[in-house]
mmCIF entry with sequence, helices, sheets and N, C-alpha, C, O atoms, coordinates in Angstrom:
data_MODEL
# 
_entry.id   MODEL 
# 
_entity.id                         1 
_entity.type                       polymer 
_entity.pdbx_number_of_molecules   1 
# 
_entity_poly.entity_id                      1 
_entity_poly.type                           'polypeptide(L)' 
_entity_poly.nstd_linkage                   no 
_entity_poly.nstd_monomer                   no 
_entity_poly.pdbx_seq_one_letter_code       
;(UNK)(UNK)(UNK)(UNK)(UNK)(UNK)(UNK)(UNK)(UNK)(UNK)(UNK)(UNK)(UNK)(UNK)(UNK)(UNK)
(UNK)(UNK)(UNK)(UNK)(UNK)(UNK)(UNK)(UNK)(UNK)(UNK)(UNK)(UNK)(UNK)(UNK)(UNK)(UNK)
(UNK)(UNK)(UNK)(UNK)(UNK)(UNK)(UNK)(UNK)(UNK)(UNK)(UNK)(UNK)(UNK)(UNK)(UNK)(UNK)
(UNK)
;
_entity_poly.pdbx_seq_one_letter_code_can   XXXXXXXXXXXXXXXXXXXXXXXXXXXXXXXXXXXXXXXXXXXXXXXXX 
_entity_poly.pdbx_strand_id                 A 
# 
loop_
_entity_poly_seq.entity_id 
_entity_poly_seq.num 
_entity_poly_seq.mon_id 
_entity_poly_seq.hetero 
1 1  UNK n 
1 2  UNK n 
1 3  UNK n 
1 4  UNK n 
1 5  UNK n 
1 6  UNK n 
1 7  UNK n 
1 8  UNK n 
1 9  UNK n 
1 10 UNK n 
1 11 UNK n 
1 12 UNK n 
1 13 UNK n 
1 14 UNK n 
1 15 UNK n 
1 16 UNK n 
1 17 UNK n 
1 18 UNK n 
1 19 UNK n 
1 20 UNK n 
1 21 UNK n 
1 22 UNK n 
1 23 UNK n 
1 24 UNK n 
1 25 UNK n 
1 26 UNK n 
1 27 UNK n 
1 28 UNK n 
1 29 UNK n 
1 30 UNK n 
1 31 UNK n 
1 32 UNK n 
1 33 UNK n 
1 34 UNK n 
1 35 UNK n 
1 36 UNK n 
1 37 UNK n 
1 38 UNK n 
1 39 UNK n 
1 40 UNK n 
1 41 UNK n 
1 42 UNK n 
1 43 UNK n 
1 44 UNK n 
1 45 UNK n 
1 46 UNK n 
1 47 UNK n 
1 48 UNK n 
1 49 UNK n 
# 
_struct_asym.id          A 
_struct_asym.entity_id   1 
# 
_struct_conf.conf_type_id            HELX_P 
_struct_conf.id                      HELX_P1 
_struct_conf.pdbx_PDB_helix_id       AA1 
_struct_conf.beg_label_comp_id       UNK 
_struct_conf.beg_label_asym_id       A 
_struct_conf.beg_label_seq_id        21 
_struct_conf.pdbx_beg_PDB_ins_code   ? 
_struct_conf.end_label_comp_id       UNK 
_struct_conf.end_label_asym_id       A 
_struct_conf.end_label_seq_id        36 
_struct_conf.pdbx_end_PDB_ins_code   ? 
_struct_conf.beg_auth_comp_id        UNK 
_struct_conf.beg_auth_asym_id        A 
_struct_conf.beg_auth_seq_id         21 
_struct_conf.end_auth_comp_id        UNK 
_struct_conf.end_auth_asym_id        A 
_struct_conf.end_auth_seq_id         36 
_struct_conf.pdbx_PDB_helix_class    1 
_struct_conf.details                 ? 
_struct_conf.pdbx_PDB_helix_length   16 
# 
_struct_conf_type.id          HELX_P 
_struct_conf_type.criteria    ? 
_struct_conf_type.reference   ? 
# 
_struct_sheet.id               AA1 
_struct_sheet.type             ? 
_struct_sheet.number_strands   2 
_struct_sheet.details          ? 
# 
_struct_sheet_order.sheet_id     AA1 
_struct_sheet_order.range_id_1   1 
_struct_sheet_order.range_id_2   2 
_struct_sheet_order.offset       ? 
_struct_sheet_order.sense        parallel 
# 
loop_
_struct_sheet_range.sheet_id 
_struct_sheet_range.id 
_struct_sheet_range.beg_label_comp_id 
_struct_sheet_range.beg_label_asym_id 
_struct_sheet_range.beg_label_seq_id 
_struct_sheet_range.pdbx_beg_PDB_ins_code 
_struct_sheet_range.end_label_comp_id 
_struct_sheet_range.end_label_asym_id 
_struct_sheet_range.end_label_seq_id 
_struct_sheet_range.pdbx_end_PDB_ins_code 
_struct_sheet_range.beg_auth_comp_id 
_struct_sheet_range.beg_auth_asym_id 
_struct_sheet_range.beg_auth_seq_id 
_struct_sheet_range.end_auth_comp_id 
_struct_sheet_range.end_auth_asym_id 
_struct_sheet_range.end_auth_seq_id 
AA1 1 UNK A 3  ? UNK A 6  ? UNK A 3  UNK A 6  
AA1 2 UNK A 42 ? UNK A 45 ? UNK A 42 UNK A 45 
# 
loop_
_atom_site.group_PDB 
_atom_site.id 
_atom_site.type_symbol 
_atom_site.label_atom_id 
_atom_site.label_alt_id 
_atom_site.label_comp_id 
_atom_site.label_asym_id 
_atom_site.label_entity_id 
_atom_site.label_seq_id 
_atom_site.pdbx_PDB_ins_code 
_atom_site.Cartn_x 
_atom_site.Cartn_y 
_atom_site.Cartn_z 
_atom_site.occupancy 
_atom_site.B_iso_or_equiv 
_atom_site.pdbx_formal_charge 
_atom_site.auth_seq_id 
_atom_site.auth_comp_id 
_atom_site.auth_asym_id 
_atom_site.auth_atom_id 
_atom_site.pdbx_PDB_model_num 
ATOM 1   N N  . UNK A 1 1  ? 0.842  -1.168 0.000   1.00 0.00 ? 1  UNK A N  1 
ATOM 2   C CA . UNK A 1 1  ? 0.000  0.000  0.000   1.00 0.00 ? 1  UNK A CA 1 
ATOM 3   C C  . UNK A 1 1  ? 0.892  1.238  0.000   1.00 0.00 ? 1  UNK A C  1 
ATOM 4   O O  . UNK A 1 1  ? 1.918  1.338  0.674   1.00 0.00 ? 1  UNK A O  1 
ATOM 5   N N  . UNK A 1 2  ? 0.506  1.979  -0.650  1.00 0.00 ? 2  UNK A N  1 
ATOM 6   C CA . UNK A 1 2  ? 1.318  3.214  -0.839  1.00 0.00 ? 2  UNK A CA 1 
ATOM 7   C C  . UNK A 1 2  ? 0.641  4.434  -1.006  1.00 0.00 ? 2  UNK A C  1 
ATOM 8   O O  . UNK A 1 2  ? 0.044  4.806  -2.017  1.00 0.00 ? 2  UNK A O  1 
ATOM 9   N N  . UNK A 1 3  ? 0.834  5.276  0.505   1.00 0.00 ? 3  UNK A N  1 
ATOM 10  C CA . UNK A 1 3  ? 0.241  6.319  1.064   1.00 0.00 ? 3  UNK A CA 1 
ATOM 11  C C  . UNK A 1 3  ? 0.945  7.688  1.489   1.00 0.00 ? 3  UNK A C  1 
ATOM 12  O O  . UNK A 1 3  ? 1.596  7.811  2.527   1.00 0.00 ? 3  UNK A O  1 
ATOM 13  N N  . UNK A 1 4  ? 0.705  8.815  0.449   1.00 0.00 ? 4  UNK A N  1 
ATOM 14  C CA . UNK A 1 4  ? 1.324  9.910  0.373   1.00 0.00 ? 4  UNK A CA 1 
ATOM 15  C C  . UNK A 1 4  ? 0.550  11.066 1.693   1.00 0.00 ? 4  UNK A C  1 
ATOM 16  O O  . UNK A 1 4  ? -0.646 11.356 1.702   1.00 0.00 ? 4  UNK A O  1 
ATOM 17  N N  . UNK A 1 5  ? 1.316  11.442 2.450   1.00 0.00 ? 5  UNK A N  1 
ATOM 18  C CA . UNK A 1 5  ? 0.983  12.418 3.579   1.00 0.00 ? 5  UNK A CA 1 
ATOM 19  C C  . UNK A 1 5  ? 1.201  13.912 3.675   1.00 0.00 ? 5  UNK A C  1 
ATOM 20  O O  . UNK A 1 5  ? 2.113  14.174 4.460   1.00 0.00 ? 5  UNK A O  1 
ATOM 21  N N  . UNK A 1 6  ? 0.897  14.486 3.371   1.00 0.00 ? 6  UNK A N  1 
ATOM 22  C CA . UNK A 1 6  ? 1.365  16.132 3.904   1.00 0.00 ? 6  UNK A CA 1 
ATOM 23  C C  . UNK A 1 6  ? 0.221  16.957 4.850   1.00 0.00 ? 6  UNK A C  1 
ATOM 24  O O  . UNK A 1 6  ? -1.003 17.073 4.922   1.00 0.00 ? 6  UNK A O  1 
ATOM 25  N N  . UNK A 1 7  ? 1.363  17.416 5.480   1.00 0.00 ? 7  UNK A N  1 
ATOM 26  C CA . UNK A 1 7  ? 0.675  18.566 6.592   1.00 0.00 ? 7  UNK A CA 1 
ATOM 27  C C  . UNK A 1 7  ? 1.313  19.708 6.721   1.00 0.00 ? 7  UNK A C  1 
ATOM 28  O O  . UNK A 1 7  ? 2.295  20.056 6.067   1.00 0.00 ? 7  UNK A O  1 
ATOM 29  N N  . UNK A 1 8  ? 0.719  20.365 7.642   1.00 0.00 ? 8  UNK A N  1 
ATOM 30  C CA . UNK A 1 8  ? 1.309  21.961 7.792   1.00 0.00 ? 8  UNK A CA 1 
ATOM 31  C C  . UNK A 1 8  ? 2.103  22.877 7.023   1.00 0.00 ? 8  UNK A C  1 
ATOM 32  O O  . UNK A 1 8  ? 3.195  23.437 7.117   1.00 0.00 ? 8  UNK A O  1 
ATOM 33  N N  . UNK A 1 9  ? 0.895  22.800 6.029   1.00 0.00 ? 9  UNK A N  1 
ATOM 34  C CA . UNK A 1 9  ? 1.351  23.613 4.784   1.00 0.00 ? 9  UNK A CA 1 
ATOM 35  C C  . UNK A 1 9  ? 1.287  25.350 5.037   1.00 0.00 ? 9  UNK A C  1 
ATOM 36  O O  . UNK A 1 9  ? 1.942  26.100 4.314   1.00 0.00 ? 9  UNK A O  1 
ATOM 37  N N  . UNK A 1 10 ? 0.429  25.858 6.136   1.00 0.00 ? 10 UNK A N  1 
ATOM 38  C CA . UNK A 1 10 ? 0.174  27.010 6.735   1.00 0.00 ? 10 UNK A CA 1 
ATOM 39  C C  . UNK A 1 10 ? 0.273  28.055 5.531   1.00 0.00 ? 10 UNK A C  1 
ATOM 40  O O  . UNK A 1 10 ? 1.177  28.872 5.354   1.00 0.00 ? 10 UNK A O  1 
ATOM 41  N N  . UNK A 1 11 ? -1.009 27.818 4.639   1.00 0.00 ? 11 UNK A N  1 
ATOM 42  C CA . UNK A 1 11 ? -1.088 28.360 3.037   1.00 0.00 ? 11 UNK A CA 1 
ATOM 43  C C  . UNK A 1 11 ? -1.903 29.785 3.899   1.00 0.00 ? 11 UNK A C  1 
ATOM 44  O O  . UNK A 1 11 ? -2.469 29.902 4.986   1.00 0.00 ? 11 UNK A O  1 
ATOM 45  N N  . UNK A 1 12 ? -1.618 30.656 2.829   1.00 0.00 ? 12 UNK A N  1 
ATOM 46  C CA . UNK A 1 12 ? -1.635 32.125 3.056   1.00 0.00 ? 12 UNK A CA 1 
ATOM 47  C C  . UNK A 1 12 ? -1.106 32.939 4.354   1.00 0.00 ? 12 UNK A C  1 
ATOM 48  O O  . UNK A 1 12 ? -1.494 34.101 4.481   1.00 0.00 ? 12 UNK A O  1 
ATOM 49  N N  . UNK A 1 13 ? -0.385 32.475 5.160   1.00 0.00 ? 13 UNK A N  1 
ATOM 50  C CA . UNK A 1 13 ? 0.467  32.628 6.076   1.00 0.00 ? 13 UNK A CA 1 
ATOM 51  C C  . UNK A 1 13 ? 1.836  33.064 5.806   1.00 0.00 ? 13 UNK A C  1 
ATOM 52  O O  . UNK A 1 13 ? 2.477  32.367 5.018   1.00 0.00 ? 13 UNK A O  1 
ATOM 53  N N  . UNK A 1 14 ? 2.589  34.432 6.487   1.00 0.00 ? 14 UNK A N  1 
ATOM 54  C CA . UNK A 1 14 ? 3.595  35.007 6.156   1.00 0.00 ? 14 UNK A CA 1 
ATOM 55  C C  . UNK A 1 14 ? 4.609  34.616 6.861   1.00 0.00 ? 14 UNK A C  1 
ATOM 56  O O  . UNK A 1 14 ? 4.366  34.045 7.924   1.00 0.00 ? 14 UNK A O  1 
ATOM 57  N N  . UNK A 1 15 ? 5.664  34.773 6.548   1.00 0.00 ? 15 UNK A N  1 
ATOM 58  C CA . UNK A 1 15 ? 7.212  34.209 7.542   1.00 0.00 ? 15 UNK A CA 1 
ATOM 59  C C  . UNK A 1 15 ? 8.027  35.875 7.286   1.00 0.00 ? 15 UNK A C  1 
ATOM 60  O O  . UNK A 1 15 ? 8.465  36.426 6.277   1.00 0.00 ? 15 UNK A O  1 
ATOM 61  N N  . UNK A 1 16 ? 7.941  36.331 8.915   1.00 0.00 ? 16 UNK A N  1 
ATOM 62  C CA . UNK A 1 16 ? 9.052  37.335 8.653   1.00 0.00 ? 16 UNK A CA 1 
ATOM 63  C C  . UNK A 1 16 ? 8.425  38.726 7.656   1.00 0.00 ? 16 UNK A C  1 
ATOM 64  O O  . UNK A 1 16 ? 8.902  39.744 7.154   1.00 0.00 ? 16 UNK A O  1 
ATOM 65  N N  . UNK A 1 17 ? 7.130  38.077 7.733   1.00 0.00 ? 17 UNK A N  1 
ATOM 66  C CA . UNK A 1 17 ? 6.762  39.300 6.394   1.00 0.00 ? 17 UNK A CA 1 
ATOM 67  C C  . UNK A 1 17 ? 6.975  38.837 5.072   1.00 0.00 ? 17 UNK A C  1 
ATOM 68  O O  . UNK A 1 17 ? 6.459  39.561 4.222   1.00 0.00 ? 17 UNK A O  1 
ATOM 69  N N  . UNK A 1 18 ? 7.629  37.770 4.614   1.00 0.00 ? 18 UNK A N  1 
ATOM 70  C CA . UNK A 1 18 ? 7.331  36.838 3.294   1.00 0.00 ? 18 UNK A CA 1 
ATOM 71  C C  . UNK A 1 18 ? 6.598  36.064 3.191   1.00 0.00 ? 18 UNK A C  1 
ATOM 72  O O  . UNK A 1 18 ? 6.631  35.028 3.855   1.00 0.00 ? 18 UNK A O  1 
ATOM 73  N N  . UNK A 1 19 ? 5.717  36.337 2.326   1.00 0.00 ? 19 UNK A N  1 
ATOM 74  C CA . UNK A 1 19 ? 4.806  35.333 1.520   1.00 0.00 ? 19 UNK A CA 1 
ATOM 75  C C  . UNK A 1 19 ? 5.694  34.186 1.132   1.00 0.00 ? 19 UNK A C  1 
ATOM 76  O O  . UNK A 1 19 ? 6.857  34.302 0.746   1.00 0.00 ? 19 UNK A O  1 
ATOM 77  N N  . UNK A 1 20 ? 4.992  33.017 1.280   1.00 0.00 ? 20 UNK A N  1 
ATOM 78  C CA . UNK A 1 20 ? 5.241  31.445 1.324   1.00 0.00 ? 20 UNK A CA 1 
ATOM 79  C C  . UNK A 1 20 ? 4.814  30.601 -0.322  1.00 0.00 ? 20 UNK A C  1 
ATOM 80  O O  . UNK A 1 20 ? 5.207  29.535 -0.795  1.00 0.00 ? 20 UNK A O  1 
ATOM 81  N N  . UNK A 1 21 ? 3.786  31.718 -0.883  1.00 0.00 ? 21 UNK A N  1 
ATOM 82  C CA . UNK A 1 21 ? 3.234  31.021 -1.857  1.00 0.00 ? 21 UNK A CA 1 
ATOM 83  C C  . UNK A 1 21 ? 4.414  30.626 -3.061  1.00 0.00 ? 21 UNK A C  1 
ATOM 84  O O  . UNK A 1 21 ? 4.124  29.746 -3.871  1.00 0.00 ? 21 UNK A O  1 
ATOM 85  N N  . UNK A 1 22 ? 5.286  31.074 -3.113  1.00 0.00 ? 22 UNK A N  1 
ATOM 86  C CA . UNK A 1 22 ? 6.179  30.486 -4.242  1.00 0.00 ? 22 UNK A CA 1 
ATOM 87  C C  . UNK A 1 22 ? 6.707  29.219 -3.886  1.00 0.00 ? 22 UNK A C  1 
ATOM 88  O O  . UNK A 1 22 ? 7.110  28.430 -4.742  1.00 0.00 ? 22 UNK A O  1 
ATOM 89  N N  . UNK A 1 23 ? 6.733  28.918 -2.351  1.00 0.00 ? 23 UNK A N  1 
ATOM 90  C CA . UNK A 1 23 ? 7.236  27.747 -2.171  1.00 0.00 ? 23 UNK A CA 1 
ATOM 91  C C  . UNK A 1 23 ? 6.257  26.757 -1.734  1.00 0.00 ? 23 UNK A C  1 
ATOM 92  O O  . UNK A 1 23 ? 6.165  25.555 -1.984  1.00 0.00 ? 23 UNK A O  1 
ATOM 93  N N  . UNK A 1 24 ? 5.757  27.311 -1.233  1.00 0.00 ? 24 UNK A N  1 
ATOM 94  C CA . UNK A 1 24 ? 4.285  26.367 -1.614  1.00 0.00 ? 24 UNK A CA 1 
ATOM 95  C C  . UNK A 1 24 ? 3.564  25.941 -3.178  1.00 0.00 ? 24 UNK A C  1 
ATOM 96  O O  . UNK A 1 24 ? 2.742  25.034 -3.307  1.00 0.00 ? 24 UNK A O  1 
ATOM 97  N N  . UNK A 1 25 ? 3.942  26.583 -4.007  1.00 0.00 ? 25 UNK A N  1 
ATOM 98  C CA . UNK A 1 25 ? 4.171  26.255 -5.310  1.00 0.00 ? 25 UNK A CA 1 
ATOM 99  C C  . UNK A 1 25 ? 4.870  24.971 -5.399  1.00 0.00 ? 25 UNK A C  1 
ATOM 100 O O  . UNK A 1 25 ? 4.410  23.844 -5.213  1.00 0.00 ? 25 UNK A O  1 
ATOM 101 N N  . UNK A 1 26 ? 6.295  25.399 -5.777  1.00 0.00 ? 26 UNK A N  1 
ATOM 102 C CA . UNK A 1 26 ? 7.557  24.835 -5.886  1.00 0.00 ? 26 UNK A CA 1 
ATOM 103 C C  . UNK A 1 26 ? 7.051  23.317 -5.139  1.00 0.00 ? 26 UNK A C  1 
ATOM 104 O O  . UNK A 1 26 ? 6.952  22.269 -5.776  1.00 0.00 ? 26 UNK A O  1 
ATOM 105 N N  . UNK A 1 27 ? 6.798  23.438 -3.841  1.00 0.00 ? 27 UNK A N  1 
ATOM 106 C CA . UNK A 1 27 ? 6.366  21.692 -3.589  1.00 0.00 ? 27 UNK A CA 1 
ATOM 107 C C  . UNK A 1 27 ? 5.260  21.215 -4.063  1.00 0.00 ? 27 UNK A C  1 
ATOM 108 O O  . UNK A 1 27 ? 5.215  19.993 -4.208  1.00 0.00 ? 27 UNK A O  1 
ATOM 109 N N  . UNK A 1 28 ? 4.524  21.719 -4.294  1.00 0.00 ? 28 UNK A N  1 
ATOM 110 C CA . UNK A 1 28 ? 2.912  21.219 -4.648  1.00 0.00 ? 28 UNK A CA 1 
ATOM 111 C C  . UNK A 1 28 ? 3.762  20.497 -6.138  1.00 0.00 ? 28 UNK A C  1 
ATOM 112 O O  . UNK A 1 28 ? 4.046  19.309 -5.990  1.00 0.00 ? 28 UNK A O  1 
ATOM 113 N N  . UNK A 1 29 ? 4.137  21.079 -7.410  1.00 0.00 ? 29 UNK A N  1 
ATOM 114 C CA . UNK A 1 29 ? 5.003  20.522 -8.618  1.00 0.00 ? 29 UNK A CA 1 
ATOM 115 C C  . UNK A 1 29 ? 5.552  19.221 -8.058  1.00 0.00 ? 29 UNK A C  1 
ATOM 116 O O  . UNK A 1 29 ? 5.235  18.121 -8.511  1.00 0.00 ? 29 UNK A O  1 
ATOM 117 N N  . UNK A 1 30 ? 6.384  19.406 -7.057  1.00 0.00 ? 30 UNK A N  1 
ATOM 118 C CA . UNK A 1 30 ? 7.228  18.214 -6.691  1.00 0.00 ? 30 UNK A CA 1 
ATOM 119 C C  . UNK A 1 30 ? 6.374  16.615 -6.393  1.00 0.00 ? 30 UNK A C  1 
ATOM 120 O O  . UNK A 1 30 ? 6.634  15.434 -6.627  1.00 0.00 ? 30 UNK A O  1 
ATOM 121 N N  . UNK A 1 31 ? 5.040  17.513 -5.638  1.00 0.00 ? 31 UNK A N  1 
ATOM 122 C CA . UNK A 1 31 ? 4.175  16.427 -4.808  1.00 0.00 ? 31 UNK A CA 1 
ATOM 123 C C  . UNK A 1 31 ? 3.451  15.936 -5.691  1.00 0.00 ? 31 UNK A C  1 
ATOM 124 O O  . UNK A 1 31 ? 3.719  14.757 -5.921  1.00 0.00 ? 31 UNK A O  1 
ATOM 125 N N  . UNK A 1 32 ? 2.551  16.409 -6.345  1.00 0.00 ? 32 UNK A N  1 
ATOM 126 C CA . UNK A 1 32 ? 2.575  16.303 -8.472  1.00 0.00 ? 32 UNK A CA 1 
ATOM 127 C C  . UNK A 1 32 ? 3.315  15.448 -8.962  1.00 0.00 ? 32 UNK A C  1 
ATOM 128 O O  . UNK A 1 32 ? 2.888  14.316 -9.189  1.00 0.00 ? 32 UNK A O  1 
ATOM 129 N N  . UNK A 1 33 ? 4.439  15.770 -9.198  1.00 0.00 ? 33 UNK A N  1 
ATOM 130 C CA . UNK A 1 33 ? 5.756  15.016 -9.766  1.00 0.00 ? 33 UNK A CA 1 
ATOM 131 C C  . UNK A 1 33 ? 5.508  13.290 -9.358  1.00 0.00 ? 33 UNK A C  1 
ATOM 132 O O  . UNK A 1 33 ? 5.287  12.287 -10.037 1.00 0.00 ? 33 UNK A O  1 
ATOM 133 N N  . UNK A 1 34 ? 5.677  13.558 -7.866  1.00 0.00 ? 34 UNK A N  1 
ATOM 134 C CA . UNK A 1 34 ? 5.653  12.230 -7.449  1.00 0.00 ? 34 UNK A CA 1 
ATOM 135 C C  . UNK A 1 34 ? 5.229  11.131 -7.069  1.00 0.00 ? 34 UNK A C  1 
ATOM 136 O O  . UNK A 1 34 ? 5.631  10.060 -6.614  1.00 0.00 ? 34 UNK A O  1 
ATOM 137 N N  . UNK A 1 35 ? 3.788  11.948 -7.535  1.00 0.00 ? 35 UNK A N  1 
ATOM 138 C CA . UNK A 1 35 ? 2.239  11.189 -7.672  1.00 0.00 ? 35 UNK A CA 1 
ATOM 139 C C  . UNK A 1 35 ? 2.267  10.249 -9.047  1.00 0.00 ? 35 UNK A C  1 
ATOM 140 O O  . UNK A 1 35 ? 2.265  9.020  -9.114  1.00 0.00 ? 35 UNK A O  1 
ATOM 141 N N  . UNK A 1 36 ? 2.285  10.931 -9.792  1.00 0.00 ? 36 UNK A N  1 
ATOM 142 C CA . UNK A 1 36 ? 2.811  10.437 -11.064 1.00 0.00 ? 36 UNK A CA 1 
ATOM 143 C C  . UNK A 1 36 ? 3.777  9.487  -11.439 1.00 0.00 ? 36 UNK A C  1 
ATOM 144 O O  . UNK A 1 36 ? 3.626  8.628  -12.309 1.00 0.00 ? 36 UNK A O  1 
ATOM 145 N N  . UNK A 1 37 ? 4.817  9.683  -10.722 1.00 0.00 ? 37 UNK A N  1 
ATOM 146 C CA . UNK A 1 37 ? 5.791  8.510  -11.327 1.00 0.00 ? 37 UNK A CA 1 
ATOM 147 C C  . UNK A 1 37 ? 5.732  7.729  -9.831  1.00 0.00 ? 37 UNK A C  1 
ATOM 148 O O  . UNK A 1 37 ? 6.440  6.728  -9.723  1.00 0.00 ? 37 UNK A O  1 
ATOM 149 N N  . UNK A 1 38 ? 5.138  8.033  -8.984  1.00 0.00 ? 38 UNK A N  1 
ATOM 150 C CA . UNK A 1 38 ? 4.742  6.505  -7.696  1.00 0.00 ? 38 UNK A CA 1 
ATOM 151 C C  . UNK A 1 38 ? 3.506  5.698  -7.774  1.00 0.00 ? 38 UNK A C  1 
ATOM 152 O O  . UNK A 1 38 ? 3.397  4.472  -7.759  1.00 0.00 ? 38 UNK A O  1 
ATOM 153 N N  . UNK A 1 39 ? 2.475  6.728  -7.870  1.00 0.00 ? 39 UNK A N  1 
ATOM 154 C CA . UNK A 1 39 ? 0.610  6.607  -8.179  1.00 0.00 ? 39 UNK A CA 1 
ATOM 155 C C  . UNK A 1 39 ? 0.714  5.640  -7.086  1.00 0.00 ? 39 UNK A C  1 
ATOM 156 O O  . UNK A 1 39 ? 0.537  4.422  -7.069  1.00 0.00 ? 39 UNK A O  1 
ATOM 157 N N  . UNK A 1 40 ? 1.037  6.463  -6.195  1.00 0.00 ? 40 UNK A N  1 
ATOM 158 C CA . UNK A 1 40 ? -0.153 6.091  -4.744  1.00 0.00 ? 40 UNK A CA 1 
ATOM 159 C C  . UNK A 1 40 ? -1.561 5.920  -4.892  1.00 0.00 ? 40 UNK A C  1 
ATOM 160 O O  . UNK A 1 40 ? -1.961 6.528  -5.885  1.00 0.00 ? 40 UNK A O  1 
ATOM 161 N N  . UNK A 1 41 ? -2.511 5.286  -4.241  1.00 0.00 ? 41 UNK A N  1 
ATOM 162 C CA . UNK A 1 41 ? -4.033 4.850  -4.044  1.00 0.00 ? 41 UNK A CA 1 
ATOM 163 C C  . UNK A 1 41 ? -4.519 5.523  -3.269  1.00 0.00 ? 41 UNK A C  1 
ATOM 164 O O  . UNK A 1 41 ? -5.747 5.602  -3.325  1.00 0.00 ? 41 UNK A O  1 
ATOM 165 N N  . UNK A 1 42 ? -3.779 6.322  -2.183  1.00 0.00 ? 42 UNK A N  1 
ATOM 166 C CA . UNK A 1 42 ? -4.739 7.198  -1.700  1.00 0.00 ? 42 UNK A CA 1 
ATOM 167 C C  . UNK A 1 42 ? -3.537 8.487  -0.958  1.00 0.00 ? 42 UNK A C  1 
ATOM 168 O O  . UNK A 1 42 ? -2.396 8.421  -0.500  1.00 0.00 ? 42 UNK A O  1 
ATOM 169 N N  . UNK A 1 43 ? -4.632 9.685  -1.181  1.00 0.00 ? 43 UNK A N  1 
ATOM 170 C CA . UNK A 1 43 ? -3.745 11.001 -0.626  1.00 0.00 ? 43 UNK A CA 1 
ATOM 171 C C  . UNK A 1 43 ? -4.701 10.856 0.499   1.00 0.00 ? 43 UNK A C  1 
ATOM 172 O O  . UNK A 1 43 ? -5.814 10.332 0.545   1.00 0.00 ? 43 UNK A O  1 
ATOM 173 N N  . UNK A 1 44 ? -3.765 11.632 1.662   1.00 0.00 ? 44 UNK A N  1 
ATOM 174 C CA . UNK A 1 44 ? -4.350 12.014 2.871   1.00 0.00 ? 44 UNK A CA 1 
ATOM 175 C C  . UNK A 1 44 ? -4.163 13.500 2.924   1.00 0.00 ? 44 UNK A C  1 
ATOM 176 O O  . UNK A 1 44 ? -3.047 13.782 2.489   1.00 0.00 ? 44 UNK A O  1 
ATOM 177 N N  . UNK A 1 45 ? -4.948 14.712 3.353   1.00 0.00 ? 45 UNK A N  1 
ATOM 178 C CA . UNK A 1 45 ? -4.509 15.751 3.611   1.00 0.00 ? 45 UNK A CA 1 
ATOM 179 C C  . UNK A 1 45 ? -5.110 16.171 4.803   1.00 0.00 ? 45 UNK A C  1 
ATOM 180 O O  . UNK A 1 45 ? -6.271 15.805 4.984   1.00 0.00 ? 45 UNK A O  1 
ATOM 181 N N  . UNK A 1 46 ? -4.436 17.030 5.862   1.00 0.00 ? 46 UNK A N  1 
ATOM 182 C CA . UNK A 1 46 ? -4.510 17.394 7.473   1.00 0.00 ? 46 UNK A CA 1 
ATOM 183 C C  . UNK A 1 46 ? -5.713 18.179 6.999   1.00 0.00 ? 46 UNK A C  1 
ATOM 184 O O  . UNK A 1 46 ? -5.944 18.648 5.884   1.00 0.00 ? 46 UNK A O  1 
ATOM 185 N N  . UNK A 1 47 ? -6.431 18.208 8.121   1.00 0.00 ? 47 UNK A N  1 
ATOM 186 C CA . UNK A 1 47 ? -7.169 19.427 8.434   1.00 0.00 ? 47 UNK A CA 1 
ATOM 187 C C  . UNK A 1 47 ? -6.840 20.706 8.296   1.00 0.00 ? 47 UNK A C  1 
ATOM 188 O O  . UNK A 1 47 ? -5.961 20.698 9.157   1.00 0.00 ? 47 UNK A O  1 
ATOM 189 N N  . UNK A 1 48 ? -6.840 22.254 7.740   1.00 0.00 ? 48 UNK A N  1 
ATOM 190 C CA . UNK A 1 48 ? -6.612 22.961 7.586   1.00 0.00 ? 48 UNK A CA 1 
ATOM 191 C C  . UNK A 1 48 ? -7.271 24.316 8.590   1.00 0.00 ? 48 UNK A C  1 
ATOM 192 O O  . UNK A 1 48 ? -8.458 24.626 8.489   1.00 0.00 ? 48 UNK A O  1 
ATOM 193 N N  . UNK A 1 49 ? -6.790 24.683 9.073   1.00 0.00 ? 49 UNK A N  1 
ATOM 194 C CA . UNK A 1 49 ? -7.059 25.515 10.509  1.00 0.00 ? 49 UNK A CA 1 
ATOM 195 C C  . UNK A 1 49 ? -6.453 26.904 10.174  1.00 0.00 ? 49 UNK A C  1 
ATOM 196 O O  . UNK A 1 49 ? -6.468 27.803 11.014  1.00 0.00 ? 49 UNK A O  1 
# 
């Protein structure tokens, strides 16, 4: 079984006064990426708060 996880992505949330969204980009592609060449059966995603 093969089960992809992410959490605490803390989307629209600033660091320091920088916006996060480019790198929250940048992984979302990756997590994309590796859906594709793994094709897991099921995504899990955290609760978003």
């Amino acid at each position: 079984m093969r089960i992809l996880h992410t959490s605490d992505w803390h989307l629209g949330r600033q660091f320091h006064g920088l916006t996060l969204e480019e790198d929250h980009d940048h992984v979302l592609v990756q997590i994309l990426s590796t859906i594709d060449d793994h094709g897991p059966k099921r995504t899990n995603r955290a609760k978003v708060s």
